[in-house]
N, C-alpha and C positions, 0 to 999 in steps of 0.2 A: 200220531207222531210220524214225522216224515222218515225211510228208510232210501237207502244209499249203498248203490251195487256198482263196481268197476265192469266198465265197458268189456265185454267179452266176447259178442257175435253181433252178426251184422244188424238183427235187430236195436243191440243196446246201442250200437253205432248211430243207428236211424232215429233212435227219440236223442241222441246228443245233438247230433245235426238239425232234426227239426223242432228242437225245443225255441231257437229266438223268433220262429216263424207264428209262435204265440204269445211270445214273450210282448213281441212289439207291433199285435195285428194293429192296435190302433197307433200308432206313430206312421207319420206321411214321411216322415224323413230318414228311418232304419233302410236300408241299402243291403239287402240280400243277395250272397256269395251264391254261384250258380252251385247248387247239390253237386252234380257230376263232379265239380272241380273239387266241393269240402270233402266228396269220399275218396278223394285222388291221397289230397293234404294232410287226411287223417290215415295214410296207409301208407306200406313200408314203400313206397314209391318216394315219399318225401325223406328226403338224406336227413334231416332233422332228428328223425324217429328211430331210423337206423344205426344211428352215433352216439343217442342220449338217452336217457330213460325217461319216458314217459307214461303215466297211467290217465285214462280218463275214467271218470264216473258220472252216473246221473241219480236224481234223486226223485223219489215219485213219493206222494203226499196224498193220501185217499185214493190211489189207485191211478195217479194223474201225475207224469213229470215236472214235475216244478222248480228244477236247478240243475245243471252242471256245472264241470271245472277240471281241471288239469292240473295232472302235478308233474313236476319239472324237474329234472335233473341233468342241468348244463354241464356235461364235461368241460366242454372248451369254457367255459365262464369257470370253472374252478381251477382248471391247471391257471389261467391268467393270473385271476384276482386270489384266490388262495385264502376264500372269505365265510366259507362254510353256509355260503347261499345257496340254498333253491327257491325256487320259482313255483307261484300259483298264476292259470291261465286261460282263459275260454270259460271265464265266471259268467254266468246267465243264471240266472233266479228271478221269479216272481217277488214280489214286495212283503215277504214273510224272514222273519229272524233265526224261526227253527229251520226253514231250508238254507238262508245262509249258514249260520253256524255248524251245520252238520260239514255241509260242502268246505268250509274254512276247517272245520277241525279232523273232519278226515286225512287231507291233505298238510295238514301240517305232523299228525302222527307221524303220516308217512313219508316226513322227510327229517324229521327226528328219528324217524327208527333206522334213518339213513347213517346219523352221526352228524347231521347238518345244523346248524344253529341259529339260522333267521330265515323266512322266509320275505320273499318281495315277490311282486304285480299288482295288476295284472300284464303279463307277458306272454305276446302269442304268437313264436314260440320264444324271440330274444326281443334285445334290442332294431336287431334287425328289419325286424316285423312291426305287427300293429301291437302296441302297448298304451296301456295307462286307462283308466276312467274316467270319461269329459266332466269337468268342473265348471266350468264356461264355455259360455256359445251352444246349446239347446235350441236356440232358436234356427240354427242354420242347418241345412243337410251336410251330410261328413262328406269330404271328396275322396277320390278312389285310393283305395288302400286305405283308410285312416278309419278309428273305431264311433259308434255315437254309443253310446250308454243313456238310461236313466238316470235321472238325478238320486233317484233311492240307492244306488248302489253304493253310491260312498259315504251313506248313512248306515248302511249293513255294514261296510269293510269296519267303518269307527268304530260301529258298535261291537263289533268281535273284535276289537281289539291292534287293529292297526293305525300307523300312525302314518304323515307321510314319509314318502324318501326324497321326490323330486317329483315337479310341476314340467311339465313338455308343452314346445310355446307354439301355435300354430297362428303365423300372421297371413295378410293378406291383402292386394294392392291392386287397387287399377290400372289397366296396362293404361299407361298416358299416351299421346300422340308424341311425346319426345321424350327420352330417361334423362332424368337429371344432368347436367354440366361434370358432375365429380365424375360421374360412370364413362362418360366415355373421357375423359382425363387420364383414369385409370386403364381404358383401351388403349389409349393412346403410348403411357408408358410401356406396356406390354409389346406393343408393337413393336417397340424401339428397340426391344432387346430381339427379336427376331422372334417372338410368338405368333403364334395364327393358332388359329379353330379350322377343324373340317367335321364334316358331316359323320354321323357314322349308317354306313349303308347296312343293307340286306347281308352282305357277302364277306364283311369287316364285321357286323354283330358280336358275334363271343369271343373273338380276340380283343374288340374293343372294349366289352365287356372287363375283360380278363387285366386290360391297362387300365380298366376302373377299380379293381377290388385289389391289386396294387396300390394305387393310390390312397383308397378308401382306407386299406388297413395299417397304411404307414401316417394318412394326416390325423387318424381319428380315435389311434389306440391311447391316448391318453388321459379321453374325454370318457365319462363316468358313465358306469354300466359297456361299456366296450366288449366287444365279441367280434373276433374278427371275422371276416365273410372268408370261408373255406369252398374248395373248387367242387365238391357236389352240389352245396347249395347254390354256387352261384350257375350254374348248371340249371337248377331247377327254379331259380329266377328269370335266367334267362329266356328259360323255354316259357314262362306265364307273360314274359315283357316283350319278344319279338314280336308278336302279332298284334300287339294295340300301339309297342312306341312309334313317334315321331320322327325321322331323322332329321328332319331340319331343326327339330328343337332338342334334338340330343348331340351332342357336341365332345370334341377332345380336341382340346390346346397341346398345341406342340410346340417343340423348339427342336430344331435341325431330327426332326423324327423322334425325341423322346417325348413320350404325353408327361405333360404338366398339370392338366387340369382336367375334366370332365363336368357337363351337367347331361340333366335328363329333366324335361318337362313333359309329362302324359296329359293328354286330355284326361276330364273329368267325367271319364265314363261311367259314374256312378249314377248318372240320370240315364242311362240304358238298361241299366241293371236295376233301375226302381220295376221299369216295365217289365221284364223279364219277369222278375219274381220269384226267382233259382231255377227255371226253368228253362233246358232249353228244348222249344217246340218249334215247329214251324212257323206258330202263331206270334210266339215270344218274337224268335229272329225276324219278324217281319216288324213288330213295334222295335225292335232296339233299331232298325235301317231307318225305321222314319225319326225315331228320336238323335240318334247319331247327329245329323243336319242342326241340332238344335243345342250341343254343344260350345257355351261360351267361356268356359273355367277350363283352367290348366294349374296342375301341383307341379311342382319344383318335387322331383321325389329324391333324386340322387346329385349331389354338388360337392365334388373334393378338388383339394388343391396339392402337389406335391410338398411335402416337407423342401426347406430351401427354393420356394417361390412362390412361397407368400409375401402379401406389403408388394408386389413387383408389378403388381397390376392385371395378373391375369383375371379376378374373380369378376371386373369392370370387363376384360372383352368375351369371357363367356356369356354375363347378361345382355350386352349387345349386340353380340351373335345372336344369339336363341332370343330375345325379345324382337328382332327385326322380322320372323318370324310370327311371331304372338300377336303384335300389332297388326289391330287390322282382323284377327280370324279371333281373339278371344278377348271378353270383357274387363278377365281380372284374374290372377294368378294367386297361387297361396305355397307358402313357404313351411313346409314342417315335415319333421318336427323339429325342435328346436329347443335344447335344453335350457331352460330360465337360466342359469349364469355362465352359459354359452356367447358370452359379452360380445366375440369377434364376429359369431358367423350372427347373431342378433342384429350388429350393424352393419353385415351385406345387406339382410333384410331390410332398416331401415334406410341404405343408401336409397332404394328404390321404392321408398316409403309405403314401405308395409307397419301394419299397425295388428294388435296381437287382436285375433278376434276368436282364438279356441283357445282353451285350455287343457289338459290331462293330467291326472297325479298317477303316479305310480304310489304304491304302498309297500309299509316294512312291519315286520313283528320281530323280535324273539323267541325262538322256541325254547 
């Protein structure tokens, strides 16, 4: 029978972090987080872990790791919602029932013995982050930030007893040689009210940042599962985004100096990180320099629009900002995530005919 021990010293830390590194030797398409950075993530360095309660555990089965997972205890997700949720996250198991189940019923004791009374994920560590387990699209590598799973997992989560909560939409579109007639119609309206985009530099970064998560937590606290982005996380976003973003494909709409709008499009550095391998060595950084060059995907990561300037056109001259850019240096962009009856920000996505090619469900139980 498999037995299941709460992460406690640096070793139990090391088989949690290098459990997906067997999980998925043979998958060509799993995309491994450089070690250095998961022991950064998983330490009180990450403001995450500092504010909430979290426990990790791993599970060993004949003397052999064969599962983890993470239990969640969102403050800021409770003062909000006031819904006696916590959160399971960083689920990794081999294709066995008695490792999942353990790993599932550990963590939901222990948030029962919290006084909680549902749990949901996978979430790692909010919304904010990478959540959900892929339902569709298996066939395609995940682009940066975003999770790939087994298909067995959501055959574990059903079979212990989870049901869904919500499907997260991941579309994806070729950049054309011209965007659609509506998109720049909609540039055009914008203009008229006296909006423009500027780049955001080196030297503008975390301020810019900072008129992002403004934006972000006044257009987007409505929409389900919400957590707002708090100034040490975005702190410790920032510091992982400065040194790969783009400034010409990251942007803020203004009007007479107030930002309106934001996007953020990253290359798809997840084809550098295949070569890597969570490593970084000499040899590593010398494959990711030659792979780099060979980057033609870019993710849409971050896109909000002020409350009172929506429908005005700004979200048409952010995407012809930032795709005047794109065209030309990348083959195809992907928009996620995106909540399946996320109906508005759905058809941004198909303004510029994106079509849904990932899926992900989050999961719910009662305790």
């Amino acid at each position: 029978m498999p037995e299941i021990k709460e992460v406690r010293s640096p070793s139990d830390l090391k088989d949690f972090i290098k459990l997906p590194f067997s999980i998925y030797r043979n998958d060509p398409l799993w995309t491994p987080e450089l070690i250095r950075d998961q022991r950064e993530y998983f330490s009180e360095k990450n403001p995450f872990l500092r504010e909430n309660r979290v426990r990790l555990y791993v599970v060993k089965k004949n003397g052999k790791v064969t599962g983890r997972i993470a239990s969640i205890i969102n403050h800021t997700h409770l003062r909000l919602h006031n819904d006696s949720t916590g959160f399971f996250g960083f689920f990794e198991s081999v294709d066995d029932i008695d490792t999942a189940s353990i790993l599932f019923r550990t963590v939901e004791g222990d948030l029962k013995s919290e006084g909680l009374k549902r749990i949901m994920g996978p979430m790692n560590f909010s919304t904010n982050e990478q959540c959900g387990f892929l339902i569709e699209g298996f066939d395609s590598p995940p682009m940066i930030m975003t999770p790939h799973t087994p298909p067995y997992y959501n055959g574990l989560a059903e079979e212990s007893g989870y049901t869904k909560a919500k499907d997260l939409l991941a579309f994806i579109t070729d950049v054309p040689d011209r965007l659609p007639g509506k998109v720049k119609r909609a540039a055009s309206i914008a203009e008229r009210q006296g909006i423009s985009t500027r780049r955001v530099s080196k030297k503008t970064f975390m301020e810019d940042l900072r008129a992002f998560q403004e934006i972000y937590n006044n257009s987007w606290k409505d929409n389900w599962g919400f957590v707002p982005l708090g100034d040490e996380e975005l702190r410790f976003l920032g510091k992982k985004l400065k040194p790969v973003y783009v400034p010409e494909m990251t942007l803020v709409a203004e009007k007479k100096g107030l930002p309106v709008g934001f996007i953020a499009l990253l290359p798809d550095l997840n084809i550098v990180l295949r070569k890597m391998k969570g490593r970084l060595t000499p040899l590593s950084i010398f494959r990711a320099m030659m792979e780099y060059r060979k980057i033609r995907q870019a993710r849409l990561l971050l896109l909000g629009i002020r409350p009172g300037f929506r429908h005005r056109g700004v979200d048409g001259l952010l995407f012809r900002d930032a795709f005047s850019h794109v065209r030309g240096r990348y083959d195809s962009v992907e928009f996620s995530w995106i909540l399946e009856d996320n109906l508005p920000v759905i058809r941004l996505a198909e303004m510029v005919n994106g079509e849904v090619y990932k899926r992900y469900r989050i999961y719910e139980k009662l305790l």
